[in-house]
N, CA, C and O atoms as a CHARMM CRD file, in Angstrom:
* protein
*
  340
    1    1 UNK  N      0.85600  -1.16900   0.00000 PROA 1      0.00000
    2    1 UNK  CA     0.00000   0.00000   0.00000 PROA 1      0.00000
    3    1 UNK  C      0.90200   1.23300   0.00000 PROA 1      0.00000
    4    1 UNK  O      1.95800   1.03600   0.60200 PROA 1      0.00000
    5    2 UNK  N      0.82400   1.89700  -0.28300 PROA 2      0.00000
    6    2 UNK  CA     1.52400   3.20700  -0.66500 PROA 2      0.00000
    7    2 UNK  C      0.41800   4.95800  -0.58100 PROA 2      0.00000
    8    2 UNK  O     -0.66200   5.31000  -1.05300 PROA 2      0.00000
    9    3 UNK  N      1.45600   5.58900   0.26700 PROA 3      0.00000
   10    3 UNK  CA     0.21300   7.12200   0.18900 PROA 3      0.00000
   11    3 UNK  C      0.53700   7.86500  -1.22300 PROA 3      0.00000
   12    3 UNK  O      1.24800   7.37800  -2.10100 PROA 3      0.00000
   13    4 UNK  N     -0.07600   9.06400  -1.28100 PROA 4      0.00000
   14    4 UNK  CA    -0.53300   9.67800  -2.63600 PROA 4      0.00000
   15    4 UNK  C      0.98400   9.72700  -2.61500 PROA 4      0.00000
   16    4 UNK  O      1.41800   8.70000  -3.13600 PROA 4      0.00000
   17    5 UNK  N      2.09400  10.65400  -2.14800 PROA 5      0.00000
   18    5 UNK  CA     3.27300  11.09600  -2.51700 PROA 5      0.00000
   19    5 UNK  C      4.38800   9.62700  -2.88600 PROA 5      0.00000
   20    5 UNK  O      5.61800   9.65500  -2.94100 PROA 5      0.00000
   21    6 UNK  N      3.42300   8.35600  -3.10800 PROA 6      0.00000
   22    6 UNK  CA     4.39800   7.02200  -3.93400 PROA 6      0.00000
   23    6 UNK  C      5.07600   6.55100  -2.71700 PROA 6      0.00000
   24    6 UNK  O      5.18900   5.34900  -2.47800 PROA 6      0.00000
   25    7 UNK  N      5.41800   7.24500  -2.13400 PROA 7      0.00000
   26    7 UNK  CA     6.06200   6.64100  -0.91200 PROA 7      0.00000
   27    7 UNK  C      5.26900   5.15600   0.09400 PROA 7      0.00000
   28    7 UNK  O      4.22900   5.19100   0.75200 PROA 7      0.00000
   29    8 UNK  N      5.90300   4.36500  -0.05100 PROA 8      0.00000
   30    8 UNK  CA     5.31100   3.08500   0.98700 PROA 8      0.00000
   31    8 UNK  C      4.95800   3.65000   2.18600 PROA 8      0.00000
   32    8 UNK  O      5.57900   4.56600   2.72400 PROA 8      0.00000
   33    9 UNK  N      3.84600   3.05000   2.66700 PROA 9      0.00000
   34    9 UNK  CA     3.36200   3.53100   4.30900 PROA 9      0.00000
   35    9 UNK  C      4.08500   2.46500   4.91500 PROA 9      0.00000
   36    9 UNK  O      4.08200   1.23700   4.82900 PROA 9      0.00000
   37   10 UNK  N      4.81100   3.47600   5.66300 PROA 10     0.00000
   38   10 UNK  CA     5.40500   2.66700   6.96600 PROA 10     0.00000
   39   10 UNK  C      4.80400   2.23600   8.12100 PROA 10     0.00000
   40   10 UNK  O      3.89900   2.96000   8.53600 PROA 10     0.00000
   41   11 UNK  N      5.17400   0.83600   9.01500 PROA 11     0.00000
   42   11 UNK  CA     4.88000   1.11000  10.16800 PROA 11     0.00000
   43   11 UNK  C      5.54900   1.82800  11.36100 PROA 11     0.00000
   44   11 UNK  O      6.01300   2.92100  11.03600 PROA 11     0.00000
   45   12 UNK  N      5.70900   1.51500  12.58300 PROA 12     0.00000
   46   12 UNK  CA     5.57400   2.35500  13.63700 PROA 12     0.00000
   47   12 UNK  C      7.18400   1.83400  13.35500 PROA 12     0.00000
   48   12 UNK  O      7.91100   2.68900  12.85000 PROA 12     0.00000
   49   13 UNK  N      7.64500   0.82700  13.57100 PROA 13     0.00000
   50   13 UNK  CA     9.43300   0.46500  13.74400 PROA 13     0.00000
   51   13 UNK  C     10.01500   1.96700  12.62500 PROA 13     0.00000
   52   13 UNK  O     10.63400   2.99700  12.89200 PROA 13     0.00000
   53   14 UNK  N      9.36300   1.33500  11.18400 PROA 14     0.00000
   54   14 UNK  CA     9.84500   2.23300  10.39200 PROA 14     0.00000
   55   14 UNK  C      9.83200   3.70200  10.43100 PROA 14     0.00000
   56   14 UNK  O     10.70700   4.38700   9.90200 PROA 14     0.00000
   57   15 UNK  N      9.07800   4.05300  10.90600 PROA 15     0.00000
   58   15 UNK  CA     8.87200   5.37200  10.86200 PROA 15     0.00000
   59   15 UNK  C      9.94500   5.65400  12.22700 PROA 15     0.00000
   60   15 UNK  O     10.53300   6.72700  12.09100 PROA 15     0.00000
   61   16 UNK  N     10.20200   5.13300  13.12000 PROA 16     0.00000
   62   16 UNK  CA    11.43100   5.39200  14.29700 PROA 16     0.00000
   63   16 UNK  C     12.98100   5.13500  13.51000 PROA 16     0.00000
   64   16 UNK  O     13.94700   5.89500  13.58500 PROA 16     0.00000
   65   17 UNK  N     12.93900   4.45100  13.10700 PROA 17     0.00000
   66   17 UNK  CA    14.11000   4.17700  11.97500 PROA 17     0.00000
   67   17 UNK  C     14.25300   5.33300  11.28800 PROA 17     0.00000
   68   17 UNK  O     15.28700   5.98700  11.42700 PROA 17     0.00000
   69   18 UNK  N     13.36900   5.70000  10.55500 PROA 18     0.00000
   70   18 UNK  CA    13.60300   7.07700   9.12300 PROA 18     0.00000
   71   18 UNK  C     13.98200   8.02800  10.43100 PROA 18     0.00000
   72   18 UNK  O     15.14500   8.41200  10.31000 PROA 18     0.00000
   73   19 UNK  N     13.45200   8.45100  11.46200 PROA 19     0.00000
   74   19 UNK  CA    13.15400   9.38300  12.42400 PROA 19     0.00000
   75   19 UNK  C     14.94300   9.34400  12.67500 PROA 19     0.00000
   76   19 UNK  O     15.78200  10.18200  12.34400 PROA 19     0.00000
   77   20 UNK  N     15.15500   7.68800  13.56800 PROA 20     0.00000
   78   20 UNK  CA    16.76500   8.23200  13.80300 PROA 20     0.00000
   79   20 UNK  C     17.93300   8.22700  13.20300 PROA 20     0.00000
   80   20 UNK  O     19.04900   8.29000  13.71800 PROA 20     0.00000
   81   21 UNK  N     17.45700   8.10300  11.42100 PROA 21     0.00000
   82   21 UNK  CA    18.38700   8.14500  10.33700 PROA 21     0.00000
   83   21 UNK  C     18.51300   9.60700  10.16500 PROA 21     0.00000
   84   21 UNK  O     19.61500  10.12700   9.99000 PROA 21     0.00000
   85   22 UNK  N     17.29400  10.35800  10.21600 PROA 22     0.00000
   86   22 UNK  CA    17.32300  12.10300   9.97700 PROA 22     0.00000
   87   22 UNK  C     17.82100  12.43600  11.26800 PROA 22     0.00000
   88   22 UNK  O     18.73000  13.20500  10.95500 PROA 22     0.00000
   89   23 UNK  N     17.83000  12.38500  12.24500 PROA 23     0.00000
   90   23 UNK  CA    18.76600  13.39000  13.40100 PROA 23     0.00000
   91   23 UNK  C     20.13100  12.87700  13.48800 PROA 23     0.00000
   92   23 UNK  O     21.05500  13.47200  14.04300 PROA 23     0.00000
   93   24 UNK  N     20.25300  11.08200  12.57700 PROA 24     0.00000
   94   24 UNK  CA    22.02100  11.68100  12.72100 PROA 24     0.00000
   95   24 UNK  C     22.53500  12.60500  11.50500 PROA 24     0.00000
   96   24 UNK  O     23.22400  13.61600  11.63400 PROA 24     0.00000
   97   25 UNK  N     22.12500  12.12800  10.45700 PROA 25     0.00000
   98   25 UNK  CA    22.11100  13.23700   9.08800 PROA 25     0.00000
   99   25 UNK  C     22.21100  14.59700   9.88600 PROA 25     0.00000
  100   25 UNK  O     23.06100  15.40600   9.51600 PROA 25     0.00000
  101   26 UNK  N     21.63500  14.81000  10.64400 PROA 26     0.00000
  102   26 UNK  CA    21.08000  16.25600  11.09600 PROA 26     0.00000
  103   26 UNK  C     22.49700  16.39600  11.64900 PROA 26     0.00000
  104   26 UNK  O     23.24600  17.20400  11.10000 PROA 26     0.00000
  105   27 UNK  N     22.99400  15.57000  12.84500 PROA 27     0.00000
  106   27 UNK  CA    24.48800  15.81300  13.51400 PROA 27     0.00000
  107   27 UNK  C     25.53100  15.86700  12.65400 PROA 27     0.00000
  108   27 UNK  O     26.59000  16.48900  12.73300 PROA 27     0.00000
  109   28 UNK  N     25.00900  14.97200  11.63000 PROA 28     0.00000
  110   28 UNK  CA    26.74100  14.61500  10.86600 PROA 28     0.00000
  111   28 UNK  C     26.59400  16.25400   9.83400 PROA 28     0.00000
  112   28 UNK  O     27.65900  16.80400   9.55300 PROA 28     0.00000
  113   29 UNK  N     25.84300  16.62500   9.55900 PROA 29     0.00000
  114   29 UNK  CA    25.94600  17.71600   9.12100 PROA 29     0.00000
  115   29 UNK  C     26.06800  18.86100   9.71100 PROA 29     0.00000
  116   29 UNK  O     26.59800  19.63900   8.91900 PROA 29     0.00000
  117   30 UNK  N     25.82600  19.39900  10.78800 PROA 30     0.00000
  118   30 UNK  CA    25.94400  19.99700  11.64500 PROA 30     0.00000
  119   30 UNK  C     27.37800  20.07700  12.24200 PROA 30     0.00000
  120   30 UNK  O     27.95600  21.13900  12.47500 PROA 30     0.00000
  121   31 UNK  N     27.83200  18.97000  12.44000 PROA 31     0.00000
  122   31 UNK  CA    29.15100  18.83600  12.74300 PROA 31     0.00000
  123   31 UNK  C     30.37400  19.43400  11.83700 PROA 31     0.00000
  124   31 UNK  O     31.49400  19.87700  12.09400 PROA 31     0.00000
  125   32 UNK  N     29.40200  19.17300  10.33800 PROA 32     0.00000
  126   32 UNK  CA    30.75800  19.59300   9.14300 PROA 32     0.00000
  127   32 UNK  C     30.73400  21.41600   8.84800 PROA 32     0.00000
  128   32 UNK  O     31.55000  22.05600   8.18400 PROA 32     0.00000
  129   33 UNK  N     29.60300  21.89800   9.53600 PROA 33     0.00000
  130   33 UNK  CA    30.02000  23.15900   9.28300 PROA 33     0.00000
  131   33 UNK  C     30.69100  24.49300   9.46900 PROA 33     0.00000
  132   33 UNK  O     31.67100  24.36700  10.20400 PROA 33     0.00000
  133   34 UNK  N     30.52400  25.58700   9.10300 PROA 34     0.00000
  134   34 UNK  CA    31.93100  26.32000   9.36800 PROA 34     0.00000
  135   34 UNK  C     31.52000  27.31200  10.84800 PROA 34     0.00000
  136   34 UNK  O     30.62200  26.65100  11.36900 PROA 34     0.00000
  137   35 UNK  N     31.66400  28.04700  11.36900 PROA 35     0.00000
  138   35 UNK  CA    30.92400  28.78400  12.20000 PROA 35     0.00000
  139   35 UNK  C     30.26500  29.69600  12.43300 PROA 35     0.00000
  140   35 UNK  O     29.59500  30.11500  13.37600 PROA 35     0.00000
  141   36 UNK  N     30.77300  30.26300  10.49100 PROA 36     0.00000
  142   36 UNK  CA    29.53400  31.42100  10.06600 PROA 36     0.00000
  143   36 UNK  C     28.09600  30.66400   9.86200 PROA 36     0.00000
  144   36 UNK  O     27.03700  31.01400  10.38300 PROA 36     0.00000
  145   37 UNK  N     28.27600  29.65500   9.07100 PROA 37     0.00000
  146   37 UNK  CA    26.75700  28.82400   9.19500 PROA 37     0.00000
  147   37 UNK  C     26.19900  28.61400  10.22900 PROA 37     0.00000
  148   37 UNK  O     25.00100  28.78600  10.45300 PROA 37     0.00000
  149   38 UNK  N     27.34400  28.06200  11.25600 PROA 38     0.00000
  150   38 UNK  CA    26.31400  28.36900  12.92300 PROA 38     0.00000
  151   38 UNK  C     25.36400  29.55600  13.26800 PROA 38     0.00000
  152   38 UNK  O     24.25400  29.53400  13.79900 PROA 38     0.00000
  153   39 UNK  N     25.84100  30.21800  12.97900 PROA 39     0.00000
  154   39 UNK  CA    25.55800  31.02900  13.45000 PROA 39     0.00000
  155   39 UNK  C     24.38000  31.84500  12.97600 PROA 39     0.00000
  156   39 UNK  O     23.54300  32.65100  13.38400 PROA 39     0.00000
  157   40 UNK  N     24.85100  31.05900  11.65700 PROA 40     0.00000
  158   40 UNK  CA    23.02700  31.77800  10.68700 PROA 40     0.00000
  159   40 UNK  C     22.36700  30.89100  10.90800 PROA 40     0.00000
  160   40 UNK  O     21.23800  31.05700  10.44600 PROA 40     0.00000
  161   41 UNK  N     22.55200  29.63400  11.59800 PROA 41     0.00000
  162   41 UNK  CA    21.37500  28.78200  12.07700 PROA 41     0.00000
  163   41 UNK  C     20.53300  29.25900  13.31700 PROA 41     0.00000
  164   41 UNK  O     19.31200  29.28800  13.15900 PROA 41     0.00000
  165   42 UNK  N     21.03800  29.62600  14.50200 PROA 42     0.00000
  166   42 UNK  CA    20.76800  29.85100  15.27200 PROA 42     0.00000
  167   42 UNK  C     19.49400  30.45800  15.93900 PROA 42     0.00000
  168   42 UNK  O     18.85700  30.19200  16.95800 PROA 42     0.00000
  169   43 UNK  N     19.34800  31.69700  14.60600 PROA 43     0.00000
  170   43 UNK  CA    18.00600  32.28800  15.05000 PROA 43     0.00000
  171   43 UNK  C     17.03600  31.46600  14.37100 PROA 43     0.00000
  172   43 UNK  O     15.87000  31.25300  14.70400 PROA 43     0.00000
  173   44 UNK  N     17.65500  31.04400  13.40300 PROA 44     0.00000
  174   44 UNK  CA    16.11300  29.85500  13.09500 PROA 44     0.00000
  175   44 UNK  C     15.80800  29.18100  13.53800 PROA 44     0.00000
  176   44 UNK  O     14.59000  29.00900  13.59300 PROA 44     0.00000
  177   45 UNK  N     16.97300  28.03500  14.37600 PROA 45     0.00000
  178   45 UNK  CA    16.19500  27.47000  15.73200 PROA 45     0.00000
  179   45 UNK  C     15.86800  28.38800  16.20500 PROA 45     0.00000
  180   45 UNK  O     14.69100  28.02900  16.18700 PROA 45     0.00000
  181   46 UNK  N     15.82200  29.26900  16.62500 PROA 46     0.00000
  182   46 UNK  CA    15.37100  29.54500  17.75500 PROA 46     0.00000
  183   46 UNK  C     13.58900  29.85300  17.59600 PROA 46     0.00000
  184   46 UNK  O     12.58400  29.58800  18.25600 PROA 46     0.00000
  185   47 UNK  N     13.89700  30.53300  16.36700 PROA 47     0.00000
  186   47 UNK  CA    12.05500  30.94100  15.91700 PROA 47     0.00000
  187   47 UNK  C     11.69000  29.98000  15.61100 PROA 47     0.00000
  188   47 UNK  O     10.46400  30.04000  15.52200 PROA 47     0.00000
  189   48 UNK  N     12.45900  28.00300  15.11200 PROA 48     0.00000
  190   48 UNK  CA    11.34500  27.38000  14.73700 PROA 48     0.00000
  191   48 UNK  C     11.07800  26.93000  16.09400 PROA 48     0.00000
  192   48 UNK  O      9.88900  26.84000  16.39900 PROA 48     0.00000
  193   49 UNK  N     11.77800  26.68900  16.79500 PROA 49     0.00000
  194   49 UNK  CA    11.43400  26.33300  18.66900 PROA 49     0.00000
  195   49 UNK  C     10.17100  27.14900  19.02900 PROA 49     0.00000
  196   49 UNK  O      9.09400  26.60800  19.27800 PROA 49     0.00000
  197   50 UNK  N     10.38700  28.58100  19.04000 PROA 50     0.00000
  198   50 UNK  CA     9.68800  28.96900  19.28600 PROA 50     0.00000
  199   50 UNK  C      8.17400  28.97200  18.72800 PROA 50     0.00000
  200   50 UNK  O      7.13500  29.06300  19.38300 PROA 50     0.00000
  201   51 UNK  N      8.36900  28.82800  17.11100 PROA 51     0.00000
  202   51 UNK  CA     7.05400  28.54100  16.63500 PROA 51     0.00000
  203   51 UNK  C      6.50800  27.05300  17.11800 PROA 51     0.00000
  204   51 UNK  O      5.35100  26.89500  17.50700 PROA 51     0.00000
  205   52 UNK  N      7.26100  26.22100  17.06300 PROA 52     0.00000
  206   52 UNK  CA     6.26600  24.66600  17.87100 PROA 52     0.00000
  207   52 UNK  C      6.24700  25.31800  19.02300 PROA 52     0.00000
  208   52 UNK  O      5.09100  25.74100  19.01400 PROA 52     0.00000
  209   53 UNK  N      6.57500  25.57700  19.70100 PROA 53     0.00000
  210   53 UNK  CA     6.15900  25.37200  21.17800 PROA 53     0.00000
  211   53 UNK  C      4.83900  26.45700  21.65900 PROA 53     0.00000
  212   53 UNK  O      4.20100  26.41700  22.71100 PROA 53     0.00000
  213   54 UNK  N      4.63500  27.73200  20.12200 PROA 54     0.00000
  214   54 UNK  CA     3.44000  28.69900  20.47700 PROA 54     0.00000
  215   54 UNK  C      2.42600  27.33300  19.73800 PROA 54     0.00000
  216   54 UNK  O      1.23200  27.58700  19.89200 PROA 54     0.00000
  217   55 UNK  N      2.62100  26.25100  19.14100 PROA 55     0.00000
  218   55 UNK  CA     1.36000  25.37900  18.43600 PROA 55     0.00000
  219   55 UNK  C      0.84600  24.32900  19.52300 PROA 55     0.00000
  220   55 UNK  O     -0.11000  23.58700  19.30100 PROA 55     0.00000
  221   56 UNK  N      1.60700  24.33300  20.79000 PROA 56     0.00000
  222   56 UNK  CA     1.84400  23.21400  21.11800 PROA 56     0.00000
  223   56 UNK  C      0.76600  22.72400  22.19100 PROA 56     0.00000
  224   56 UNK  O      0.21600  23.80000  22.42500 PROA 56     0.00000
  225   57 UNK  N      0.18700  21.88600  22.90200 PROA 57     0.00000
  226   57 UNK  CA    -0.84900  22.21000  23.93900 PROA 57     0.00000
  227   57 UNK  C     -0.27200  21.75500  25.12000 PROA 57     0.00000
  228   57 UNK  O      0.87800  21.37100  25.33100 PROA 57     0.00000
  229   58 UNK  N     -1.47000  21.87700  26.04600 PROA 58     0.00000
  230   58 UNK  CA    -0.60700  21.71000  27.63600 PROA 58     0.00000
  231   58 UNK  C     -0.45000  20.40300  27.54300 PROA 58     0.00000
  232   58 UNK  O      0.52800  20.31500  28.28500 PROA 58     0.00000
  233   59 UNK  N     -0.58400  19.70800  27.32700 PROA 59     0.00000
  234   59 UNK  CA    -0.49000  17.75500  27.66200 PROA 59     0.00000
  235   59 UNK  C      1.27800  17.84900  26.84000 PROA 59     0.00000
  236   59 UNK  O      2.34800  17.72100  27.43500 PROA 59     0.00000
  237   60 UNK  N      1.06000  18.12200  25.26900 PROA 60     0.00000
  238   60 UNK  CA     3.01000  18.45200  24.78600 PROA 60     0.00000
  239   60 UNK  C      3.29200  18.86600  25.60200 PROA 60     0.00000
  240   60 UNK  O      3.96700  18.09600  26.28500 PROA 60     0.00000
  241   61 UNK  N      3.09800  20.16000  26.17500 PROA 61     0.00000
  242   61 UNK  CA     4.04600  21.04000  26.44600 PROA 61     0.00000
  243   61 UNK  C      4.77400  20.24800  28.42400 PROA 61     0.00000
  244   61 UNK  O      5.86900  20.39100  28.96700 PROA 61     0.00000
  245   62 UNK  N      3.86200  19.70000  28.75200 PROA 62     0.00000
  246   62 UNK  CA     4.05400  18.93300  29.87000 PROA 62     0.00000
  247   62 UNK  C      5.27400  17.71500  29.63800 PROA 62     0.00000
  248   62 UNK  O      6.38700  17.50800  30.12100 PROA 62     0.00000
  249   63 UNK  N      4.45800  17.08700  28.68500 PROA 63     0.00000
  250   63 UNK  CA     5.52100  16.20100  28.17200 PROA 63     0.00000
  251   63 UNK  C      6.68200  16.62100  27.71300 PROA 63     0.00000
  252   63 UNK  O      7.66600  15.95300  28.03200 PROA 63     0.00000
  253   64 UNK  N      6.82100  17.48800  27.09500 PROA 64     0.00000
  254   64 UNK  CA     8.52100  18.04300  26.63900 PROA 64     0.00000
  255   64 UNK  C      9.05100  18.19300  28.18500 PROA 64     0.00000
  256   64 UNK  O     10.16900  17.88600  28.59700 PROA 64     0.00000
  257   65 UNK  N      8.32800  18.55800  28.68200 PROA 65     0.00000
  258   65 UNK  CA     9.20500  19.19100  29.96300 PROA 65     0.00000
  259   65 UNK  C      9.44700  18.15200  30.82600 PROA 65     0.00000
  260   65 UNK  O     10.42800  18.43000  31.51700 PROA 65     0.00000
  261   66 UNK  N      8.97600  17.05400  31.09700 PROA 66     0.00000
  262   66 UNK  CA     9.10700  15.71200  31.59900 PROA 66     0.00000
  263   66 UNK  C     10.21700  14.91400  30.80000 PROA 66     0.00000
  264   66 UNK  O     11.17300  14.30600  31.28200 PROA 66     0.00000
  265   67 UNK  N      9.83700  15.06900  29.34300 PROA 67     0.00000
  266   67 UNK  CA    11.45600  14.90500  28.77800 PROA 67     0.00000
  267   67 UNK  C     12.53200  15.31900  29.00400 PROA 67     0.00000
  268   67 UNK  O     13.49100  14.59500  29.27300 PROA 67     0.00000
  269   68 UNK  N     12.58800  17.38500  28.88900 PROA 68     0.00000
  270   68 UNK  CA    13.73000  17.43500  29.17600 PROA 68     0.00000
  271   68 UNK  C     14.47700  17.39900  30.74300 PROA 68     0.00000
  272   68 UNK  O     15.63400  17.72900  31.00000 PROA 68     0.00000
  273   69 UNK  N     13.50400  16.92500  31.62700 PROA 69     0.00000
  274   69 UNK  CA    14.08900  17.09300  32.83600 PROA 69     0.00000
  275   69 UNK  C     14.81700  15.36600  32.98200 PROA 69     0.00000
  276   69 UNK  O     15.86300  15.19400  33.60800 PROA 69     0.00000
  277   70 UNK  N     14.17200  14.37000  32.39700 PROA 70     0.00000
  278   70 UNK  CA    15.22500  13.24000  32.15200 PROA 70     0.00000
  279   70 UNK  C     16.38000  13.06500  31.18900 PROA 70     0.00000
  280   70 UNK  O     17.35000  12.30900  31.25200 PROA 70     0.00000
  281   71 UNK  N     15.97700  14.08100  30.16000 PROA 71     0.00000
  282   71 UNK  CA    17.57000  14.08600  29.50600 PROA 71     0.00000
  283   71 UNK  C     18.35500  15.09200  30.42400 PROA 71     0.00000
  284   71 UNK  O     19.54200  14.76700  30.43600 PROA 71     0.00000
  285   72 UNK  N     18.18400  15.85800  30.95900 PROA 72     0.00000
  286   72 UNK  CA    19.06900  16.51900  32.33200 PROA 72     0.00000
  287   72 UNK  C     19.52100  15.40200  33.14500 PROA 72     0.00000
  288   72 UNK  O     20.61400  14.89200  32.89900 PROA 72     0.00000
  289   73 UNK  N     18.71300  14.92900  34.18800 PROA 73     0.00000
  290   73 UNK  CA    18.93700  13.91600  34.91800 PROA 73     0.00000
  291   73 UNK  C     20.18300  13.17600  34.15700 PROA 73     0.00000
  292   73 UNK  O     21.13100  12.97900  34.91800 PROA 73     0.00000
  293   74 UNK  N     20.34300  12.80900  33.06100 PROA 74     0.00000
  294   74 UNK  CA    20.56800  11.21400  32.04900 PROA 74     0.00000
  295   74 UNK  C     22.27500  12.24800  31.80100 PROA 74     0.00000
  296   74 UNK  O     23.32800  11.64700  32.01200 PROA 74     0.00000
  297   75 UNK  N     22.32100  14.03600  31.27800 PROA 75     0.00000
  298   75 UNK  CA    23.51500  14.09400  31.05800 PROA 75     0.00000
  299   75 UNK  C     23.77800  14.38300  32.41100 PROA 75     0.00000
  300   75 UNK  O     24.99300  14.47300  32.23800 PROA 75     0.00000
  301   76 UNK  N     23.61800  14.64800  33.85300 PROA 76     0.00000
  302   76 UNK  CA    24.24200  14.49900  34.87600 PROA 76     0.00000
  303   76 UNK  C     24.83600  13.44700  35.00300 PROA 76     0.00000
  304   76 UNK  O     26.06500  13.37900  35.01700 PROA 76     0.00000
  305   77 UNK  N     23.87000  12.21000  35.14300 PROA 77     0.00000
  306   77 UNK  CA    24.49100  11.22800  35.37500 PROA 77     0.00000
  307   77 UNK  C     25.88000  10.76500  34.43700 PROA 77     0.00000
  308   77 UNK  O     26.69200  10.01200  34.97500 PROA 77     0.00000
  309   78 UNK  N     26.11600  11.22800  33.05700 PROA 78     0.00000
  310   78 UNK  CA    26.68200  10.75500  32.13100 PROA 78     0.00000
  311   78 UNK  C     28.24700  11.97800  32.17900 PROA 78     0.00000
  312   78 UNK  O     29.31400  11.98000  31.56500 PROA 78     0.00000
  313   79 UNK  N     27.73700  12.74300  33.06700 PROA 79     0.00000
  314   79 UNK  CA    29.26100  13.64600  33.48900 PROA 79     0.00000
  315   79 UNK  C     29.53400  13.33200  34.64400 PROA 79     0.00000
  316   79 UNK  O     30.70300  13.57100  34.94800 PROA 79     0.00000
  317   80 UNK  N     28.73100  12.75500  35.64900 PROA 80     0.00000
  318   80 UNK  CA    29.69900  12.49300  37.12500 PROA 80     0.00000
  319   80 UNK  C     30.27900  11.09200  37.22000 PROA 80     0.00000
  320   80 UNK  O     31.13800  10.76000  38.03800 PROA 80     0.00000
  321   81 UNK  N     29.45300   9.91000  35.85000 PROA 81     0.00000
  322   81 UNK  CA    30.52000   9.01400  35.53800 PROA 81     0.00000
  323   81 UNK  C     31.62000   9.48100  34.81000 PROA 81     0.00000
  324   81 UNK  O     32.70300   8.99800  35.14000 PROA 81     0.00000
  325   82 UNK  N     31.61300  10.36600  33.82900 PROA 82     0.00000
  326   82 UNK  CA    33.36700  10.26200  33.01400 PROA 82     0.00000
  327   82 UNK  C     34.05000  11.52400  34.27700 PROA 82     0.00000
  328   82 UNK  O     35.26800  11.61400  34.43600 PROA 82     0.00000
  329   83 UNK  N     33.33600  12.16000  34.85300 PROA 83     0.00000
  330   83 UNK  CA    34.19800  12.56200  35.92700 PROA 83     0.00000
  331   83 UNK  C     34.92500  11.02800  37.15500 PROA 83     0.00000
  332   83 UNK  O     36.08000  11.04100  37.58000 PROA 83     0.00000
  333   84 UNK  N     34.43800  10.49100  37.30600 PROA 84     0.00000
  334   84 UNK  CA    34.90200   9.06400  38.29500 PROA 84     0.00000
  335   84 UNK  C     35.71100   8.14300  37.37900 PROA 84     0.00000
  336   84 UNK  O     36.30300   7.15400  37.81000 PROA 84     0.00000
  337   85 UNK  N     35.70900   8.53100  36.04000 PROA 85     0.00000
  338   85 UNK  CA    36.75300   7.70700  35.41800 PROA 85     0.00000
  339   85 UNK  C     37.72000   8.11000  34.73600 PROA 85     0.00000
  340   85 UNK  O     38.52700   7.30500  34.27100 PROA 85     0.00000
């Protein structure tokens, strides 16, 4: 089965797969650039951040924040181990 744009419908594995094939693409590119490009990135994160998060409702917006307080938790923990080693 396939949607209008030809593309095969994925399931749920697949669609986490494509998902963490594009954020390393996203790093490995990110990584190769110069620091004037940083820097012209920057405000666009920042306005596209800012634009999801003005779309976003309280149940997201709860949940992001429950996220990012375990990826906090997760890089603490992940600096006071390479600090002990």
């Amino acid at each position: 089965i396939y949607r209008v744009d030809g593309r095969a419908i994925e399931g749920t594995e697949e669609t986490e797969q494509r998902r963490s094939e594009d954020r390393l693409r996203t790093i490995v590119r990110r990584n190769y650039m110069t620091a004037e490009e940083t820097q012209q990135r920057c405000p666009e994160d920042r306005l596209r951040t800012v634009a999801i998060r003005n779309n976003t409702t309280a149940e997201e917006t709860e949940e992001r924040r429950s996220d990012d307080q375990l990826r906090a938790i997760a890089r603490r923990n992940n600096e006071s181990f390479e600090v002990r080693n």
